[in-house]
N, C-alpha and C positions, 0 to 999 in steps of 0.2 A: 897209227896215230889215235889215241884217245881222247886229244882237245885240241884246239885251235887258236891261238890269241886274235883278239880282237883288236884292234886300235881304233877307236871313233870318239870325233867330236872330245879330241883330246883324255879321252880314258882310254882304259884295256879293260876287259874281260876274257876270261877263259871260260872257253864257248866247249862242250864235250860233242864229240863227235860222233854221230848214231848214224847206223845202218837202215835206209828206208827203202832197197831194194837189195837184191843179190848182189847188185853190180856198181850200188850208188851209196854212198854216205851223205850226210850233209852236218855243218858243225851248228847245233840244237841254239838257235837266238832267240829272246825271251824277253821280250820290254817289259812285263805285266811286273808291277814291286819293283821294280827299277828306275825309282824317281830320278834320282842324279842321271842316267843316260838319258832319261826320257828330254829332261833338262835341256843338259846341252844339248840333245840331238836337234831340238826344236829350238833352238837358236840359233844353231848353224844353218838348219834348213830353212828356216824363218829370212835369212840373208838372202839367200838364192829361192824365192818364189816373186811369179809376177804380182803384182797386186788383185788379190782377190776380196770379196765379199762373204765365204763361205768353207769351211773346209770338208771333206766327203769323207766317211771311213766306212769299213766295215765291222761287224762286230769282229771279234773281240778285241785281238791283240795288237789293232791300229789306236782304240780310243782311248789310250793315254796321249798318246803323239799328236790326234785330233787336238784333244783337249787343250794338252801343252800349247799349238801352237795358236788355237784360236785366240786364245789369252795374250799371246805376246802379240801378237799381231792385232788386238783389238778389236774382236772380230764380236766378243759376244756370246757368241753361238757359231755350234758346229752341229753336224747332221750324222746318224750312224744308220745303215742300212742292215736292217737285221736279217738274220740268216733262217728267220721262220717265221711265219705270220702271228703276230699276239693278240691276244682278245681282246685286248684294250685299241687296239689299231681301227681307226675305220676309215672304211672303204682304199685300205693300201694299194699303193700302185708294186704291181710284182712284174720281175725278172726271173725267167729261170736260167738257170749254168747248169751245164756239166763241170765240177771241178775236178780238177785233177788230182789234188790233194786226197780228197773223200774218195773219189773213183765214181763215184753217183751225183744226180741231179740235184741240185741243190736249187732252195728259191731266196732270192734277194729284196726284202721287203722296204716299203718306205710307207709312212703312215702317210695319210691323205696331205695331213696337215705341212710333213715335212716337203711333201714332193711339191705341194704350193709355191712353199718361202722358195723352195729351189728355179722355182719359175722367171727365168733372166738374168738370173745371179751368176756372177764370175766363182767358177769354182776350181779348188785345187782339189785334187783324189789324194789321201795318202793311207800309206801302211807302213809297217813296218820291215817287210821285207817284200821286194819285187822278185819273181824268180822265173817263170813261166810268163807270168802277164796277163793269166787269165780270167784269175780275180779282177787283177783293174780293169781287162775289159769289159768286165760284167760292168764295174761297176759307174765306167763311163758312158756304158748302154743305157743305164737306170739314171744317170743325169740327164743323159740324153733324153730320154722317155718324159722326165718331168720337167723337161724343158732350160737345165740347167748350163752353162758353156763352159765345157771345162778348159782351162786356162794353164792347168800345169798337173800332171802326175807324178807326184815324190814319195819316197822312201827312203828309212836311214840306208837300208844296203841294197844293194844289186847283187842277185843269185845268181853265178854262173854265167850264161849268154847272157842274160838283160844286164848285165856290165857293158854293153856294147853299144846295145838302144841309145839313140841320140833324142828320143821323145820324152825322157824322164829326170827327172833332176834326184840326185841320190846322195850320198856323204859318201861311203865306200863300196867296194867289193866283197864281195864274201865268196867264197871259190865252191866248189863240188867237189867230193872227195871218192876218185874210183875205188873200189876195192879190189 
């Protein structure tokens, strides 16, 4: 199998299907330049969240979907947890993960200022694709930390087992592909 159809939030995309281990495939989704999916994804998701004050992302390829949904929802402002400390940052409040993804330690930054606003705020975590869960744990650690209550963790799709998780609110599935 070379690609995979997508169906979401009333579009399709053919998604190509890349090998990330010996034994494992998975079909390559891309929100980055994809305003029409970012679109409606975040208006379907936008239905199915509780009411929050704040949306949580990480960089990179959650902060359109942040973006998009802060906007519909009225929100403002959205907050992104950067994946490295920047010099412009002071005094950030840091997380570390092992990710999976990377294979290595990774650090989850929040500038001072953002971990403040996030102090009692009802917050949603999202990304664009859930599949492990170990990003959002990070990154519900790091709300955690600065004091935030998170209130919903979404994604347009569910990778494999976290299609199963009853903790997350998602639009579709997206499968694993053995080889």
């Amino acid at each position: 199998m070379n690609s995979y159809t997508l169906k979401v939030a009333g579009l399709a995309r053919e998604l190509p299907v890349i090998p990330i281990t010996d034994k494992l495939c998975i079909a390559s989704f891309v929100i980055l330049g994809d305003a029409e999916l970012v679109e409606k994804a975040a208006e379907a998701l936008a239905g199915k969240l509780p009411p929050v004050d704040v949306i949580v992302t990480a960089e990179a390829k959650g902060i359109p979907l942040a973006y998009e949904l802060s906007r519909r929802l009225g929100l403002g402002r959205y907050v992104v947890a950067r994946k490295s400390v920047k010099p412009y940052m002071a005094a950030p409040l840091l997380h570390k993960v092992v990710s999976i993804t990377t294979q290595k330690e990774q650090v989850l930054a929040l500038d001072r200022a953002d971990a403040e606003f996030l102090r009692g705020k009802r917050v949603a975590i999202v990304d664009d694709v859930i599949s492990t869960g170990e990003s959002l744990r990070a990154l519900e650690e790091l709300v955690g930390l600065a004091g935030g209550i998170v209130e919903a963790k979404a994604a347009i799709l569910a990778e494999g087992d976290a299609a199963g998780r009853d903790d997350i609110v998602f639009l579709e599935k997206l499968p694993l592909f053995p080889r």
